[in-house]
N, C-alpha and C positions, 0 to 999 in steps of 0.2 A: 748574434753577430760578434765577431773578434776584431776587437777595434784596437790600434796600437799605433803612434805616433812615430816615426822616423827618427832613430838616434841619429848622434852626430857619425861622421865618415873617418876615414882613415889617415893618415899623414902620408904621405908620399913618398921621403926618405927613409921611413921606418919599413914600408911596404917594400920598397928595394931591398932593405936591408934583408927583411927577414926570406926573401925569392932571393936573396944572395947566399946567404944561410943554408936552403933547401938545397940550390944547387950543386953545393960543394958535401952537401951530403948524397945528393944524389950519387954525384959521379966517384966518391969514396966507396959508395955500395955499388960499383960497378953497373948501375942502371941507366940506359937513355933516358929521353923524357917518353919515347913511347913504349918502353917496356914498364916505368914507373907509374903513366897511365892506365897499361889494362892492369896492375896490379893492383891501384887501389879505385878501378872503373870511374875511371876520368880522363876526358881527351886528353890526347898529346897538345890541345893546342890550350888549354885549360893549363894544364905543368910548367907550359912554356912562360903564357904568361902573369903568372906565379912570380918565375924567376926572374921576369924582367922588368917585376913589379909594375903591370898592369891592371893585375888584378888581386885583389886582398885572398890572402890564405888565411880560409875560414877553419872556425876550430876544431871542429870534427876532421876535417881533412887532416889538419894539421897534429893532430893524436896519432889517426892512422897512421903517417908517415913516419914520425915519431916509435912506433913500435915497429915500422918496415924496417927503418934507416937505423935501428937503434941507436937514436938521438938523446935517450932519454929524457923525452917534457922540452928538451931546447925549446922547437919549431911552436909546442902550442903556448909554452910559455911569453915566447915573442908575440901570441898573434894575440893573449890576454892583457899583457902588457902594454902595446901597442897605443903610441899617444896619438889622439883623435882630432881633425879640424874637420872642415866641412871637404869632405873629399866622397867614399864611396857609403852610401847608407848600409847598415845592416840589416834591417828590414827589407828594404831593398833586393837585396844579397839574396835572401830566403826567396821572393819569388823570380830571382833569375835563377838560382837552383833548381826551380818546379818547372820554369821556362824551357829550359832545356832537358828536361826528362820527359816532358809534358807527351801524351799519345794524341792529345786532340788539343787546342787552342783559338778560342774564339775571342775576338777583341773588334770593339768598338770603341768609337772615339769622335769628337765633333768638335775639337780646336785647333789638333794640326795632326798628321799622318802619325799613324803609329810607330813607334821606334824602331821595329822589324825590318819595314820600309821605307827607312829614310838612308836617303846617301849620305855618303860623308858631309859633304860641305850645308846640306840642308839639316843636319842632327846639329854640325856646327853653329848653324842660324839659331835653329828654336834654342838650343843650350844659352847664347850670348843673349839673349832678349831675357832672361833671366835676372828678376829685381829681389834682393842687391846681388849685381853679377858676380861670377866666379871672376877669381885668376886667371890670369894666361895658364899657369899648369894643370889647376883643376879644370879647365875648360877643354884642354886638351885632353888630359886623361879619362873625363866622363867620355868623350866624342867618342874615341876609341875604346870604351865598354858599351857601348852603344853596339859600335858599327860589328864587333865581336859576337855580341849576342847571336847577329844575323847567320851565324854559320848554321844552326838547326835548317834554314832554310834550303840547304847544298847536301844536306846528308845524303845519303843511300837511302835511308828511310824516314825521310822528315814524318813530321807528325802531321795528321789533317790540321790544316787550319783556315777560318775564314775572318774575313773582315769586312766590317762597316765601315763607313766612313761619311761623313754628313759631307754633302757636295762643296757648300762652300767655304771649307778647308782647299780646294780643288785652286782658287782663285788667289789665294793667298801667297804672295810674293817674299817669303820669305830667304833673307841672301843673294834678292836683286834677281833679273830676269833669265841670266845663263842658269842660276841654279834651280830657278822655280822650272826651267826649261828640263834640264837634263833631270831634277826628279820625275816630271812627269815621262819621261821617257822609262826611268827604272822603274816606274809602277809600271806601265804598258807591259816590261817583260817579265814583273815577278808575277803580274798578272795569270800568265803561261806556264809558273811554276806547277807541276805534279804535289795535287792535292791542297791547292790554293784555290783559294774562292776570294774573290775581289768583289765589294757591291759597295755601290754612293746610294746615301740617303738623299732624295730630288732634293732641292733646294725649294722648290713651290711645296712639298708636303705639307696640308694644313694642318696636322699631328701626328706626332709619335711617339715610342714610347722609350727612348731614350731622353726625353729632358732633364732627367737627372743627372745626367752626366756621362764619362766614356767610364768601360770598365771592361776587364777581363775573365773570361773563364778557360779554368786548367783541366786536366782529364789526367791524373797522375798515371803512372803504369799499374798500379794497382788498385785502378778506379776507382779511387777518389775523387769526388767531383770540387773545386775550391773557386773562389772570385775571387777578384784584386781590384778595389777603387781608388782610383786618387784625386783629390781634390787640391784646393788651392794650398792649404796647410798642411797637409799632409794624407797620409795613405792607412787604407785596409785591406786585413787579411778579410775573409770571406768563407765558415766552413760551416758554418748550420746548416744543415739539410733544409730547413723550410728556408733562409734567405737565399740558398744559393739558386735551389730551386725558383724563386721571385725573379731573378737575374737571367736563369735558364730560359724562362717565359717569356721575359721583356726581347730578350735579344733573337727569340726562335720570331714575333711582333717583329720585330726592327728587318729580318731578313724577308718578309713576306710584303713589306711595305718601301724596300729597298727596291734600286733597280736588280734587273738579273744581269750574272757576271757576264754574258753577251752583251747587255746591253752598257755596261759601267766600263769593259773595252773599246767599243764601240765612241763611250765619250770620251776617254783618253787621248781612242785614234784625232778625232774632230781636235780638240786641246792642243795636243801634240803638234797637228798639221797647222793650225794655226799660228806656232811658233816657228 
């Protein structure tokens, strides 16, 4: 197993700066942001926000462009440079990179809705319950890398994905009742998503085999199989073939002792109609 602790995150004004940087190189090299996209294959919406520092410009990217834009070293020098508070992790980072390349993704979880599926104001709830809490600006800027992530789910070609979810997450009033209301409504329809799979763990199950914890598995494009845990202090990468495989089992367990995604709509609908 490859175990690695969470560095510190990015600064926020530095992060602007150097998506302010990129920008005025971009548009000196005559490139949009979506022709700078497919050139170094990355969304247009990834460049953008780059530029409007949303999101940290990681150092490989940051090389690439660098020899696009004939910057020389500028752009990766900025993004080594780069002074650190508690802002975007780089660990992190890496499996939002796998995230979004990801062919297949399975993810289970049993303390609050996975990140994929959370609306804005309910990613806002679970972020500010956060001890010791962020900033107002860090709190903001994670919400919307969050709600960003979400776009793999609107592709042309999302990836397969399915999810667990332990039921009594389902109850859990997170951001007061409008918003525990209108999540439950945005799971009913990503529920309906092409090539989603929605399933609750019963809340009466007398076991399973999740008690360790939520975790993810990835399906790179070129079959790689990876897991990603996280815990109270911090997080793991996941690529031995025999652990990933252990995770592969537990979670193929967890979906056969799940409801079926008929029947995990089905409780939505009842949820929902309640509200």
């Amino acid at each position: 197993m490859n175990s690695k602790k969470l560095p510190r995150k990015k600064n926020l004004s530095t992060m602007r700066m150097v998506g302010k940087q990129m920008q005025a190189a971009r548009k000196a090299a005559g490139f949009t942001q979506s022709s700078l996209g497919k050139a170094v294959l990355a969304d247009e919406e990834t460049i953008a926000s780059i530029e409007q520092g949303r999101r940290p410009l990681l150092l490989e990217l940051a090389q690439a462009l660098d020899e696009l834009l004939d910057t020389k070293g500028t752009l990766a020098a900025g993004v080594e440079n780069m002074p650190e508070i508690d802002q975007f992790p780089l660990f992190a980072e890496q499996y939002m990179v796998h995230e979004r390349e990801a062919i297949s993704l399975c993810w289970y979880d049993n303390a609050v809705l996975p990140g994929l599926l959370q609306t804005r104001d309910y990613a806002r709830a679970v972020l500010r319950e956060r001890v010791p809490p962020y900033d107002e600006d860090e709190l903001e800027a994670k919400t919307e890398g969050r709600i960003e992530r979400q776009e793999i789910l609107h592709r042309k070609c999302p990836p397969m994905m399915s999810f667990i979810v332990w039921e009594p997450v389902l109850y859990i009033e997170l951001g007061g009742p409008k918003v525990h209301r209108d999540q439950l409504r945005h799971l009913r329809e990503c529920a309906e998503l092409p090539g989603l799979a929605l399933q609750f763990l019963p809340m009466r199950t007398s076991a399973h085999a999740g008690l360790d914890g939520p975790f993810t598995l990835l399906e790179t494009p070129d079959h790689q199989h990876l897991a990603y845990t996280e815990s109270q202090r911090g997080s793991q990468w996941v690529s031995g073939p025999d652990e990933v495989s252990i995770l592969a089992r537990k979670y193929a367990m967890l979906r056969s002792q799940a409801m079926t995604p008929q029947e995990s709509k089905s409780l939505l609908d009842r949820l929902v109609g309640d509200k």
